[in-house]
N, C-alpha and C positions, 0 to 999 in steps of 0.2 A: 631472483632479481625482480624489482616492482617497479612500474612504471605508475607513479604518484602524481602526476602530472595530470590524468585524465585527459578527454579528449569533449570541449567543448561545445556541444552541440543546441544551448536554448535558443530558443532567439529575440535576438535583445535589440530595442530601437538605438537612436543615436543617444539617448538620456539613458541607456541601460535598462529599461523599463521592459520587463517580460511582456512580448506583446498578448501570449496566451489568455497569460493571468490576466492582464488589461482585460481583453475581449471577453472571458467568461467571467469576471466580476461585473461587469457593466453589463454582458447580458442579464446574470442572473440577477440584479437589480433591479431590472427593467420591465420584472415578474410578475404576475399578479401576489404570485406567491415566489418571494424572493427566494433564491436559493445559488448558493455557490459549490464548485464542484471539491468535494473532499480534499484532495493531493493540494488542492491551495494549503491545507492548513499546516504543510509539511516545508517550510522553509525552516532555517538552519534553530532557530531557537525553538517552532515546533515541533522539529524532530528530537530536541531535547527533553520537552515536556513531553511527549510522545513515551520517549526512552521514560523517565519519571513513574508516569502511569502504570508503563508493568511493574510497578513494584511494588505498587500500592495492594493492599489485602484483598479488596474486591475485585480485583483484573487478577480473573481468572484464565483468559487463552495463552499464555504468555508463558505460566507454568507447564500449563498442562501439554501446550507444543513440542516446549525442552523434555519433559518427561521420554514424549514421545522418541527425540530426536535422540535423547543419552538412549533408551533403553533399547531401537530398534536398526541400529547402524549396523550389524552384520545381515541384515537383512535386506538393510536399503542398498547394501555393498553387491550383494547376490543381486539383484535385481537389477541397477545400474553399470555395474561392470567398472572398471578402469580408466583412466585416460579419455575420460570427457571435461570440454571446458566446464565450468559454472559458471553459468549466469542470473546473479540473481537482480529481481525487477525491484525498486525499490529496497535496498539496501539498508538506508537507515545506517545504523551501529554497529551492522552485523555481527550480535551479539549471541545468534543459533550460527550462525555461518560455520565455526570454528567445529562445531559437533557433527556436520554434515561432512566438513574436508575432511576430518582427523579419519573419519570411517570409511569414505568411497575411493581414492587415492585419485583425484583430479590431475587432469594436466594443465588447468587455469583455473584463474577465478576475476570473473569479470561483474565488478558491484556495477548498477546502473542508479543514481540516482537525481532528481533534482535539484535537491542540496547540495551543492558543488563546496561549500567549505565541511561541511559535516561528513559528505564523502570521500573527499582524499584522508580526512583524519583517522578516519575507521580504518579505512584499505593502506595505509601505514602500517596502522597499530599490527591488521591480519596480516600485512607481508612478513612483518617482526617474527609473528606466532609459527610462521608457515614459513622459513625462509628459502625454501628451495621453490616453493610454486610462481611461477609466476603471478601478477597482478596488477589490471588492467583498469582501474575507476573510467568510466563515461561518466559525465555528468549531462543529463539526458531526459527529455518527459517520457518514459517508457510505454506511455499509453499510445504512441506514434512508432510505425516500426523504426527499429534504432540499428543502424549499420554500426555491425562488431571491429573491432580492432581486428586488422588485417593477422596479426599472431595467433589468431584460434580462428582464423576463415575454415580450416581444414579440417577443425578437428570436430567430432561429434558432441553435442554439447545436450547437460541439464540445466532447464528454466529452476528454480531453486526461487518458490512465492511465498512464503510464511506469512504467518498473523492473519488468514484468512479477511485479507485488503480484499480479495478479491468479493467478499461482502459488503465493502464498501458502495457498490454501483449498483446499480438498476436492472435489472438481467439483461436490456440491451445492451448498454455499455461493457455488461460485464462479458457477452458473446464476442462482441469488438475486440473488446483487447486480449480474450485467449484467441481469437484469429493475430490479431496485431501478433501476441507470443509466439504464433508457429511461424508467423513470416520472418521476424527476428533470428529463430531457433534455426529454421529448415527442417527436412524434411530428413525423420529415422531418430529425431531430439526425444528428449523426454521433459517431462514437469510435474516435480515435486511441489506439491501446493497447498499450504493451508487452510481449512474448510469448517468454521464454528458450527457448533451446531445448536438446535433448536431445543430449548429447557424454560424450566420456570422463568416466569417474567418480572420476577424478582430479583432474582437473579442478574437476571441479563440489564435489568435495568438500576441495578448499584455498582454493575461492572462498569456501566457509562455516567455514573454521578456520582464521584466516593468521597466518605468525608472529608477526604482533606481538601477537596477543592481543585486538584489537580486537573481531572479532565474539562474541569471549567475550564481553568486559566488556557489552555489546550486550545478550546472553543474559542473563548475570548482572542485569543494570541491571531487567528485571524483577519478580526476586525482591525486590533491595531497594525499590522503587516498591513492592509490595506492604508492604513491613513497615513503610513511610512513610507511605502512604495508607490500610492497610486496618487498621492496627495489631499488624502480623503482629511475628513472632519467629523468623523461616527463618533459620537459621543460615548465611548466604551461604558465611562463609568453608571449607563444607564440602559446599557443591557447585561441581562440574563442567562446563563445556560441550563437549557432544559434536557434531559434525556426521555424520550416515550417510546411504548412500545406498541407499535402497530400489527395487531393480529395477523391482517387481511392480508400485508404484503411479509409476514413471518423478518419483522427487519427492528429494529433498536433505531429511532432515528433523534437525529440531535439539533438540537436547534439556538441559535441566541434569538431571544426575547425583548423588544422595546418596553422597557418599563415606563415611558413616558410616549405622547405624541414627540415627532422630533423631524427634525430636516437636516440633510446633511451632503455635503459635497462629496464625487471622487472622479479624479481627471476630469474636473471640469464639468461634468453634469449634477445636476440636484437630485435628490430622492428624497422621500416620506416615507415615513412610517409612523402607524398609530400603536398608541398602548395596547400592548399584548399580540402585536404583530409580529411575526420572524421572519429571519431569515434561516434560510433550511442548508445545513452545512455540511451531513452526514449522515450515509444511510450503512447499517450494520448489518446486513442480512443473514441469517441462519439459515441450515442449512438439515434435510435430512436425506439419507443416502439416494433415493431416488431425484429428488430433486437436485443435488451434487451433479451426480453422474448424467441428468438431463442437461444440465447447464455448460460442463465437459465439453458431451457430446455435437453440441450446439456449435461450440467456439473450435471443434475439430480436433480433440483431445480424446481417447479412447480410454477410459477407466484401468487400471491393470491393477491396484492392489489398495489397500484402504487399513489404514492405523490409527485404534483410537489410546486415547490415554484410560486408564484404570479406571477413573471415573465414570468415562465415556461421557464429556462434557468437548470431547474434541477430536476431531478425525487431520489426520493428512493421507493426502491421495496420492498416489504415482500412475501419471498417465502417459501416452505416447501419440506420436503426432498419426493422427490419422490420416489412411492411404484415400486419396479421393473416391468417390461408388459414385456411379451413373443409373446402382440400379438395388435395391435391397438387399 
């Protein structure tokens, strides 16, 4: 039985206006170096183009995760045990999800996502596949502890993170929110989590710009969500998307481009930008096992097992909530 309904939880002014998105668009506007936070570019049509891009030839984590997931489920089975809820952060399509239940035998599964129409459609489809498990959609910013539906309060639960999002952020934010995870989780949870890793810069860098354009339109899809929802007036069809790859910080980062000087409105304030100026919209970061398991460790997650695909272009981790120490 599926409870499709979701529960909730943005928070939206009297005009419906995500107050979040407001406040970290207009921060990051307000930047010397413009920059908005990722999870923006995931409302309902860019989690479609989202979906899109794994399918594209050069979006390689995408493959090599499911690889991961079809080939190692009597293992992740042994490891996780029985009759835990799922919870996974960031849902999306939940198009690994089905490879994860079909092997561990859950007592729920609770998708958590932003996209509130794109997530009840998923968590349908999975009730369908799965008809005996329960299913619980939140529609939810998960980067904020998120209180679980009262029907899995009791029960021991896995975080369930794919697509190595968690590269997404900046190592602070990314310590934030696996703390934020274990508060959600509790205490004795575990998390399964996606973790790219560090390769040619060629590579990494046609996985963020492929020919067909897609992870542009992706980028773009942004800008106009802004001048849809915030009342802006970015002149889309005069930026760019850039993918680069920064040594220093070992990350893919992505950018839209002013192709022109330009001025432009959102909620009511003005902003500039010069030709060849960005706004910074995406940071990819890779990963090598030490620094993985540093970062883990940080957010209160203790390492317990690490699976790469064949290639070894990609790892997933299974970690567990670490016991507090006052002392080494």
């Amino acid at each position: 039985m599926a409870d499709n309904h979701g529960l909730k939880l943005v928070d939206r002014d009297d005009d419906g206006i995500d107050r979040a998105f407001r406040a970290d668009v207009l921060e990051g506007l307000r930047q010397d170096q413009k920059a908005i936070p990722a999870r923006w570019l995931y409302d309902d049509a860019g989690s479609q183009l989202f979906e899109d891009i794994t399918q594209v030839e050069e979006y390689y984590p995408t493959r090599c995760e499911r690889e991961i997931l079809e080939a190692r489920g009597d293992e992740f089975a042994a490891e996780v045990g029985p009759g835990r809820a799922v919870v996974e952060f960031g849902s999306g399509s939940s198009v690994k999800t089905p490879l994860l239940l079909g092997a561990i035998d859950p007592a729920a599964y609770v998708p958590l996502d932003i996209a509130g129409d794109f997530l009840r459609a998923a968590a349908a489809d999975l009730a369908a596949k799965f008809p005996g498990l329960p299913v619980h959609p939140v529609e939810a910013d998960f980067m904020r502890r998120v209180e679980l539906p009262a029907e899995v309060a009791g029960m021991p639960k896995l975080g369930f993170f794919p697509g190595s999002t968690i590269g997404n952020m900046v190592p602070r934010t990314a310590v934030d929110l696996l703390r934020t995870m274990r508060e959600t989780l509790g205490q004795g949870s575990l998390l399964l989590i996606g973790m790219d890793l560090v390769k040619d810069p060629e590579i990494l860098e046609a996985a963020y710009d492929d020919a067909k354009g897609v992870t542009g339109e992706f980028n773009l899809n942004l800008a106009r969500r802004i001048n849809r929802e915030l009342g802006g007036t970015i002149p889309v069809e005069d930026l760019s998307h850039e993918a680069r790859w920064n040594d220093d910080f070992a990350r893919i980062e992505m950018h839209l481009v002013a192709d022109r000087n330009m001025t432009f409105d959102v909620a009511g304030e003005r902003f500039a930008m010069k030709a060849g100026e960005t706004i910074h919209t995406e940071n990819s970061h890779k990963f090598k096992r030490r620094s993985a398991n540093t970062l883990l460790l940080a957010g209160g997650w203790t390492p317990v097992r690490r699976w790469l695909d064949e290639g070894e272009k990609f790892s997933v981790v299974l970690a567990e909530a670490s016991v507090p120490r006052s002392a080494p």
